[in-house]
MOPAC internal coordinates of N, CA, C and O (Angstrom, degrees):
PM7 1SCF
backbone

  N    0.0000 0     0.00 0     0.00 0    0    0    0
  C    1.4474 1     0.00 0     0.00 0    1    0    0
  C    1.5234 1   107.88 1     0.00 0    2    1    0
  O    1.2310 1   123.67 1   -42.16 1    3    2    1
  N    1.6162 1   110.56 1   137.84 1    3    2    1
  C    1.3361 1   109.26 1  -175.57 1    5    3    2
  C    1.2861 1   108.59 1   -97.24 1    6    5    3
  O    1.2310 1   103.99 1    -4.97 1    7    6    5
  N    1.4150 1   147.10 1   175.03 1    7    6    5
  C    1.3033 1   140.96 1   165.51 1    9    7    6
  C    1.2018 1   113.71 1  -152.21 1   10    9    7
  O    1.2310 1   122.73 1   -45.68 1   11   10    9
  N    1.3972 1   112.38 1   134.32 1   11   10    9
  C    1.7018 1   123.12 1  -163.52 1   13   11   10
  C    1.7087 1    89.43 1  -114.61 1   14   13   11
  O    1.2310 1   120.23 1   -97.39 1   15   14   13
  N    1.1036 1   117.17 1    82.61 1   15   14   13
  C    2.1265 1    86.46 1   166.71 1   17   15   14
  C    1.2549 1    97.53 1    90.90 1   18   17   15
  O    1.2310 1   119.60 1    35.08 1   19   18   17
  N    1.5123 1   118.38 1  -144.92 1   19   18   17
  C    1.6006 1   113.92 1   135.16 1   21   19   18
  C    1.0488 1   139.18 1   -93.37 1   22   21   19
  O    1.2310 1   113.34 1  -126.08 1   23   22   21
  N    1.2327 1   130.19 1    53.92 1   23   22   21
  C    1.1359 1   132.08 1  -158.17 1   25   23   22
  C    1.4855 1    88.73 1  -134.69 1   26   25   23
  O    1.2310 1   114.85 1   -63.58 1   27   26   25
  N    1.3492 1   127.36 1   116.42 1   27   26   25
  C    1.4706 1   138.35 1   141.82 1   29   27   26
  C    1.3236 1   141.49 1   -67.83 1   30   29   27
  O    1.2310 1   111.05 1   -64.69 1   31   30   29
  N    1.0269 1   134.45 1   115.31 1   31   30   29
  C    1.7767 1   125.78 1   142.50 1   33   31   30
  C    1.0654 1   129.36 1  -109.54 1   34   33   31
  O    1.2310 1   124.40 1   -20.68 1   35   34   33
  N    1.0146 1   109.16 1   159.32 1   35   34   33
  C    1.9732 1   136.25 1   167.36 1   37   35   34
  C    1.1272 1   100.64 1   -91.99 1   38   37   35
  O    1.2310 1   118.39 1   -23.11 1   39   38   37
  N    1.4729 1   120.67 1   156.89 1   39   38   37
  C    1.2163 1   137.87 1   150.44 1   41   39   38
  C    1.3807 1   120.20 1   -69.22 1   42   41   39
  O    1.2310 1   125.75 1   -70.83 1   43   42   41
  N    1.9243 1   106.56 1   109.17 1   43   42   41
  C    1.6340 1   116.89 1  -156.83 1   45   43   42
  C    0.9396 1   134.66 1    78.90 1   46   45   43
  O    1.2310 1   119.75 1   174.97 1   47   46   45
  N    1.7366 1   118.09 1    -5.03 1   47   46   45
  C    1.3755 1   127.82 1   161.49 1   49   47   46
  C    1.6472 1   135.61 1  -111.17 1   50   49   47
  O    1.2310 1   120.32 1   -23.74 1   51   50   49
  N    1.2540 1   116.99 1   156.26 1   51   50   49
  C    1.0792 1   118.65 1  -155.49 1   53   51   50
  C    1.4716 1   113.81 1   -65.15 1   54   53   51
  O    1.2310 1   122.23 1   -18.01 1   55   54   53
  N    1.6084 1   113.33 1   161.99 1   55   54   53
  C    1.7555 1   101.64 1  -170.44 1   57   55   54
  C    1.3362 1   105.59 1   -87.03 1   58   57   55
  O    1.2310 1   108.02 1   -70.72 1   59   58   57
  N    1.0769 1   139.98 1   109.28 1   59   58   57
  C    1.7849 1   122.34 1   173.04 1   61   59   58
  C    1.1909 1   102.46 1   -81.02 1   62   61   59
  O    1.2310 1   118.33 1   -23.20 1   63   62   61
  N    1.3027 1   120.78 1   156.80 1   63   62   61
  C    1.5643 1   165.23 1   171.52 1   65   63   62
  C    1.3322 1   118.86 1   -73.89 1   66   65   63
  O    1.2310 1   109.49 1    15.33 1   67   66   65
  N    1.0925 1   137.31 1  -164.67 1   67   66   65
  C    1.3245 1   150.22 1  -168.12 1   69   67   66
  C    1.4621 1   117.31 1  -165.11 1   70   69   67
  O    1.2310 1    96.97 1   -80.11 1   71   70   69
  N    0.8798 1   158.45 1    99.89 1   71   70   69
  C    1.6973 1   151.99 1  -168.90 1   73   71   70
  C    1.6107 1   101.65 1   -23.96 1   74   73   71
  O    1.2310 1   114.85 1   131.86 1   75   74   73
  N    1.0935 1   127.37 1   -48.14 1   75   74   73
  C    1.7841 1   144.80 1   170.04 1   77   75   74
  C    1.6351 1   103.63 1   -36.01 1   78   77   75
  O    1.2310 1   133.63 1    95.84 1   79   78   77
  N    1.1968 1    91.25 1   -84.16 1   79   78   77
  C    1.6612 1   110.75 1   176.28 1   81   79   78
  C    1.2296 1   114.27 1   -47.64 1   82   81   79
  O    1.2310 1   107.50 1   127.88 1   83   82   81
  N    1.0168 1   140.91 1   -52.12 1   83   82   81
  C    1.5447 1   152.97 1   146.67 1   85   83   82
  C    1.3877 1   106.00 1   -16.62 1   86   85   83
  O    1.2310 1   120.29 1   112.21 1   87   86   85
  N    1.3550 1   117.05 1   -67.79 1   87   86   85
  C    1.6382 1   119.66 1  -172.10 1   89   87   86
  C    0.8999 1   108.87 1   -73.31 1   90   89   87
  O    1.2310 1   108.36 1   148.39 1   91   90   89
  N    1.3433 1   139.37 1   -31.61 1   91   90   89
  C    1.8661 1   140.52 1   169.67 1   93   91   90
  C    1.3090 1   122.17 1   -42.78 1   94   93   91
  O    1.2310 1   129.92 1   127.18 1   95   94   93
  N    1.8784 1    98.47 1   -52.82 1   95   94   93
  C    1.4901 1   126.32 1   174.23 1   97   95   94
  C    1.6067 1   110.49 1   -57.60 1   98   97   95
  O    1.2310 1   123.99 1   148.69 1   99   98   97
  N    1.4781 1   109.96 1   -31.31 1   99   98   97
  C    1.9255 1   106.39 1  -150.75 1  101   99   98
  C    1.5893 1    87.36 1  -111.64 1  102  101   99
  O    1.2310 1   118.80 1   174.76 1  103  102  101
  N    1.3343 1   119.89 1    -5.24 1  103  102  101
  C    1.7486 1   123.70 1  -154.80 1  105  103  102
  C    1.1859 1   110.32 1    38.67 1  106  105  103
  O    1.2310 1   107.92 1  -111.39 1  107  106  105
  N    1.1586 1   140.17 1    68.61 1  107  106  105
  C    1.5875 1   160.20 1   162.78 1  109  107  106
  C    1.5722 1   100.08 1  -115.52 1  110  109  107
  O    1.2310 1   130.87 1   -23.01 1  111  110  109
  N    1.6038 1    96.63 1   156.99 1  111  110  109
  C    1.1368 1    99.54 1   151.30 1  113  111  110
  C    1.6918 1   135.52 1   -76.17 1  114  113  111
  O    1.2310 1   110.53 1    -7.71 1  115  114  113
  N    1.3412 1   135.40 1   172.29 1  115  114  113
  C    1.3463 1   111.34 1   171.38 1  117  115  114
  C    1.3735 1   113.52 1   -79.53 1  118  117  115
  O    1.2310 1   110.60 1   160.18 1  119  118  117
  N    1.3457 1   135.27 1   -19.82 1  119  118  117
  C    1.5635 1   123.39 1   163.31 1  121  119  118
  C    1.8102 1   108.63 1   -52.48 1  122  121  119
  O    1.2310 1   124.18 1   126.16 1  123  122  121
  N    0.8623 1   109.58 1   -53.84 1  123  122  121
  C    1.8202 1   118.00 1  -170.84 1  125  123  122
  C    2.0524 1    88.04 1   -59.05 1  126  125  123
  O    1.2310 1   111.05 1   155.56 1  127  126  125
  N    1.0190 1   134.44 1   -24.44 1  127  126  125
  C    1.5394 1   133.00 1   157.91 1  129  127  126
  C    1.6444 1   114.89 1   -60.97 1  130  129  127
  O    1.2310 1   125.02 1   108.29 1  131  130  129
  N    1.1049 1   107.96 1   -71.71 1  131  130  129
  C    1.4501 1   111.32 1  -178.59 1  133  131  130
  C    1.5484 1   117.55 1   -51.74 1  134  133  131
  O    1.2310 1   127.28 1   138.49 1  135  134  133
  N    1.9409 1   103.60 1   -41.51 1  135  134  133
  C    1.9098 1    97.66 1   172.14 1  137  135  134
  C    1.4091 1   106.94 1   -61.40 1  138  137  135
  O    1.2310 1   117.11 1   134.86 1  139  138  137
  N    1.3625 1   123.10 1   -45.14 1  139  138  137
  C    1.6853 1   107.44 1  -156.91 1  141  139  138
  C    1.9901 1    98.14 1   -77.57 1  142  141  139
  O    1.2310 1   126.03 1   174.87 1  143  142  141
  N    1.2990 1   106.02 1    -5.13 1  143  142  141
  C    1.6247 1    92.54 1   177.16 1  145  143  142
  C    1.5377 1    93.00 1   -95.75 1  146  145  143
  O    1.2310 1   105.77 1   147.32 1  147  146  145
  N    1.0127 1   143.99 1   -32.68 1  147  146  145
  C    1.6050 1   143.15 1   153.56 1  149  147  146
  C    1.5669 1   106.15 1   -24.24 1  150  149  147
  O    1.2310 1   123.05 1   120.48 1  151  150  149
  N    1.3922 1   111.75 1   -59.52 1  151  150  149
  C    1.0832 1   123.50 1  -178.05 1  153  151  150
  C    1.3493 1   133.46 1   -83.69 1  154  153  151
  O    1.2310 1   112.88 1   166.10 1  155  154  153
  N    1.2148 1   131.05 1   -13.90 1  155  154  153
  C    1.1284 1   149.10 1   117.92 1  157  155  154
  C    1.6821 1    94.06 1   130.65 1  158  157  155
  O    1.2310 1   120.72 1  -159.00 1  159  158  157
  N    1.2972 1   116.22 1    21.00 1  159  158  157
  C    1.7283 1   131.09 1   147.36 1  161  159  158
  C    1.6652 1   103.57 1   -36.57 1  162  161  159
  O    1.2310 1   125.24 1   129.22 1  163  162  161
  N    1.0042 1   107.53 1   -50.78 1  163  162  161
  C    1.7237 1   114.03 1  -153.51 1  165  163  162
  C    1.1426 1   110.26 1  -120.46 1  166  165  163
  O    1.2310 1   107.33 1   -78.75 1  167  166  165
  N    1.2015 1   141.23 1   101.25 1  167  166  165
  C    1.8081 1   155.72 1   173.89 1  169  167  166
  C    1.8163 1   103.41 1   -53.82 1  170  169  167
  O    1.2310 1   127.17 1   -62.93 1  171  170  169
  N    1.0614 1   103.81 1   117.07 1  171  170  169
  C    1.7233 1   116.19 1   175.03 1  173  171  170
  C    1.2390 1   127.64 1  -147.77 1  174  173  171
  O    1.2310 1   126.51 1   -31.39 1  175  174  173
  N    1.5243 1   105.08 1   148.61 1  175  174  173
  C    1.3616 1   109.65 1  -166.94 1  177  175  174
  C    1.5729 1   105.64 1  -112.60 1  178  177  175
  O    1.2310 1   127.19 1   -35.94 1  179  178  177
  N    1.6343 1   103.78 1   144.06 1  179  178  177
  C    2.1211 1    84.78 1  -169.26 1  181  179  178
  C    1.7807 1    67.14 1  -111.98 1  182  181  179
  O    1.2310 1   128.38 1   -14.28 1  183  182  181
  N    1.1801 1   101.47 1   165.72 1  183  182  181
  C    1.6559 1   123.24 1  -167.58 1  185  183  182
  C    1.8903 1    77.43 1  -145.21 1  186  185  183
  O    1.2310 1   118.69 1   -67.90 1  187  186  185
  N    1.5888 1   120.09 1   112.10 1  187  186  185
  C    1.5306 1   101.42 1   177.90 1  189  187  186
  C    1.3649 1   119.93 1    44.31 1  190  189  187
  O    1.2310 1   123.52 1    44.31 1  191  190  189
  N    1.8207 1   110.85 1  -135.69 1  191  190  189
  C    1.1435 1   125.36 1  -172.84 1  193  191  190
  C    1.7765 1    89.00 1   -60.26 1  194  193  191
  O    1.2310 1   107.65 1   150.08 1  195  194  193
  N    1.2206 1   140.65 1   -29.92 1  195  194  193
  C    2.0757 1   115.66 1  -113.27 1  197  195  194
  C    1.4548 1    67.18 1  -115.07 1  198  197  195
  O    1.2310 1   141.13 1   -14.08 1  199  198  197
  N    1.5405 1    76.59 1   165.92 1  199  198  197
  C    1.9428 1    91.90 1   177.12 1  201  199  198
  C    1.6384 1    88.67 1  -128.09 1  202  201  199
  O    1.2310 1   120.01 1   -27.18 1  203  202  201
  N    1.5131 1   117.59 1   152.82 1  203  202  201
  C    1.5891 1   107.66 1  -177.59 1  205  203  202
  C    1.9194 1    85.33 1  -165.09 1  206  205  203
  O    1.2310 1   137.60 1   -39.00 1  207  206  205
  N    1.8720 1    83.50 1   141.00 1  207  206  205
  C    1.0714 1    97.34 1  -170.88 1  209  207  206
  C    1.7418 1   126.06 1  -142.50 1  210  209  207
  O    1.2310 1   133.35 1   -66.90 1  211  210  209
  N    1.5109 1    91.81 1   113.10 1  211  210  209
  C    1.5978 1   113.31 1  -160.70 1  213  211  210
  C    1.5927 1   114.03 1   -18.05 1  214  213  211
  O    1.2310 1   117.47 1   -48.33 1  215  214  213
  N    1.0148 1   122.41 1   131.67 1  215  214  213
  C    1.7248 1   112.88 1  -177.06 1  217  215  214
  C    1.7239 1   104.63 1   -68.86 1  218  217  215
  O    1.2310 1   117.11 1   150.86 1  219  218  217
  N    1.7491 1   123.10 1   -29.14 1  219  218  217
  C    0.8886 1   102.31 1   172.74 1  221  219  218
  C    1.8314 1   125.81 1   -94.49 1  222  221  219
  O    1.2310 1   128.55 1  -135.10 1  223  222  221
  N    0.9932 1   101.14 1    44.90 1  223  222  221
  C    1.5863 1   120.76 1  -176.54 1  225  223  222
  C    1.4962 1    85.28 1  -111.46 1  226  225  223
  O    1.2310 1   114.82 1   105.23 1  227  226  225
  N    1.0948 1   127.42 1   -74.77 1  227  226  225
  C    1.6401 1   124.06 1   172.72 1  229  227  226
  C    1.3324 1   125.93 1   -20.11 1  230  229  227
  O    1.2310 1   127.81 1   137.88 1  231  230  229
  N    1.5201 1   102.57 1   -42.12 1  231  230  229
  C    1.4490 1   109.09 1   177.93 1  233  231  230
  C    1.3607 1   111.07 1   -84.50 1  234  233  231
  O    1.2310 1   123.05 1   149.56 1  235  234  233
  N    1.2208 1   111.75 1   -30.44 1  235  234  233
  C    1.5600 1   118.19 1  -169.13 1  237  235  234
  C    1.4416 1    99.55 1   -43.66 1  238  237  235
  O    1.2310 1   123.21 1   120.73 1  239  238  237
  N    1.6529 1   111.45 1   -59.27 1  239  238  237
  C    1.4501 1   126.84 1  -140.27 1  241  239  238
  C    1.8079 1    86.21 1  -109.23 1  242  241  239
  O    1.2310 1   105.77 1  -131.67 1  243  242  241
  N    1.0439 1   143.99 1    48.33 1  243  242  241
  C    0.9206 1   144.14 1   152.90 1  245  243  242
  C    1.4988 1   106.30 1  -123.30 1  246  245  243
  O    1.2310 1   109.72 1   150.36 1  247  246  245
  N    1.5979 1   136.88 1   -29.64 1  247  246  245
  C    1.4312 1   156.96 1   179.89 1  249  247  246
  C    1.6692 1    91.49 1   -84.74 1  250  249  247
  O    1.2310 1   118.40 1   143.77 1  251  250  249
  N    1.6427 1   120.65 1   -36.23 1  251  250  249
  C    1.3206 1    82.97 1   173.39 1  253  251  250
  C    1.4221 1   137.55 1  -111.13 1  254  253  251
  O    1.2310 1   132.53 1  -140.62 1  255  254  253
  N    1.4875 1    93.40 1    39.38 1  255  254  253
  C    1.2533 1   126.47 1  -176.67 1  257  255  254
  C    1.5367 1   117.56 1    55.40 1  258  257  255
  O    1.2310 1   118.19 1  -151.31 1  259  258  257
  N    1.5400 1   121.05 1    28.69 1  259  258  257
  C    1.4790 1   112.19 1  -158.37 1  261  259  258
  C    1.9838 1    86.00 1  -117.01 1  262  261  259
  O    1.2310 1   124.09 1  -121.75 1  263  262  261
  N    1.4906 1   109.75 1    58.25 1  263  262  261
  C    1.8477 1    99.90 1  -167.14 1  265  263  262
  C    1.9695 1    77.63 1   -86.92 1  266  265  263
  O    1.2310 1   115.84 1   130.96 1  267  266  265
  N    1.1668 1   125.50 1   -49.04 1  267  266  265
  C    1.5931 1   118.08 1  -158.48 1  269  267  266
  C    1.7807 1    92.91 1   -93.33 1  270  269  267
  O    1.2310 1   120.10 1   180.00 1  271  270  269

């Protein structure tokens, strides 16, 4: 396993995120992360405690212009 920061990959798998990393990427805060995954704006995976979130979910919702 490689590790950037927090940011992980596998070989062939997707990069997940962090609610943190997420808000850096979207310039949100990380609460304004957790409502739109509340809200179902934002696709997430809880792993246990962690919440992690597909890098191309980031892109998704940045292309469809719905980040604010």
């Amino acid at each position: 396993m490689e590790a950037m920061g927090d940011v992980k990959t596998l070989a062939g798998a997707e990069r997940l995120l962090d609610v943190n990393d997420s808000a850096l990427l979207l310039a949100v805060s990380p609460y304004t992360i957790r409502d739109w995954i509340r809200k179902g704006t934002l696709r997430a995976t809880k792993l246990g405690r962690l919440v992690r979130i597909e890098q191309s979910e980031i892109e998704r919702l940045i292309s469809a212009g719905r980040m604010r």
